[in-house]
N, C-alpha and C positions, 0 to 999 in steps of 0.2 A: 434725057436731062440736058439742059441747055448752062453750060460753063457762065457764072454772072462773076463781073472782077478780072483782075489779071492775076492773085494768086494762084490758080490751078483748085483749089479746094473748095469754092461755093458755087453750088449749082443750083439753078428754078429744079422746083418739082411740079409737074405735072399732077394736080391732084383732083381730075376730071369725072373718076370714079364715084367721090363722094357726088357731083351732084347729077349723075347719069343713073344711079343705082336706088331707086328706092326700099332699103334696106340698110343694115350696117354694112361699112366697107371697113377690113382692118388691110392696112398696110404694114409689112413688116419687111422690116432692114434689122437680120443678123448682123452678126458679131464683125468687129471689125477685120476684117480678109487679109489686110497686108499686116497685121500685127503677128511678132515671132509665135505669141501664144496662140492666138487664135487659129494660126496657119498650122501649129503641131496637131491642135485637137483636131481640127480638122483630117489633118493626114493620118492618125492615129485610127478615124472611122469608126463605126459600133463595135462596141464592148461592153462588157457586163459588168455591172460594179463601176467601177472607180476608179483613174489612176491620178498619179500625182504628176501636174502641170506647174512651172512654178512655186512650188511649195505649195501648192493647193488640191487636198484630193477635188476632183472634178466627176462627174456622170459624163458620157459620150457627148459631145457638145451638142449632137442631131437629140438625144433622149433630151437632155438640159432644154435644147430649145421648145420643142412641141411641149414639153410640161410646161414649160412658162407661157408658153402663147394660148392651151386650155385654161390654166388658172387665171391668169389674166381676161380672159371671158368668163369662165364664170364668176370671179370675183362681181363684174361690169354689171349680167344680167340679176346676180343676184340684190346687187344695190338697186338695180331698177325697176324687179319687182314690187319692192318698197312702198 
């Protein structure tokens, strides 16, 4: 990634995939990495069930993710079959 601005926080994205691949390309940027919470779940690693982040029961943030990234393709192909 190439830093655009002088904040420090906006960067170009490379996004060369989409037109090199014929097929779907998904790109995915988890959870924000420097945030306290997202940094616990992380360090916290697989577990079964549940614990509580924040006041929030949570799933392991690795189970949490790949469920959202299948649902969210299926959701996609399912509209597409349409």
């Amino acid at each position: 990634m190439t830093k655009i601005g002088s904040t420090g926080y906006v960067y170009a994205r490379n996004l060369l995939a989409t037109r090199l691949y014929r097929c779907p390309v998904v790109y995915c940027e988890p959870y924000v990495m420097n945030s306290r919470e997202g940094f616990e779940r992380i360090q916290a690693g697989e577990y079964e069930g549940t614990r509580t982040f924040n006041g929030v029961e949570r799933k392991n943030i690795y189970r949490e993710y790949s469920d959202s990234l299948v649902d969210g393709l299926v959701e996609y192909y399912r509209k597409a079959r349409r």
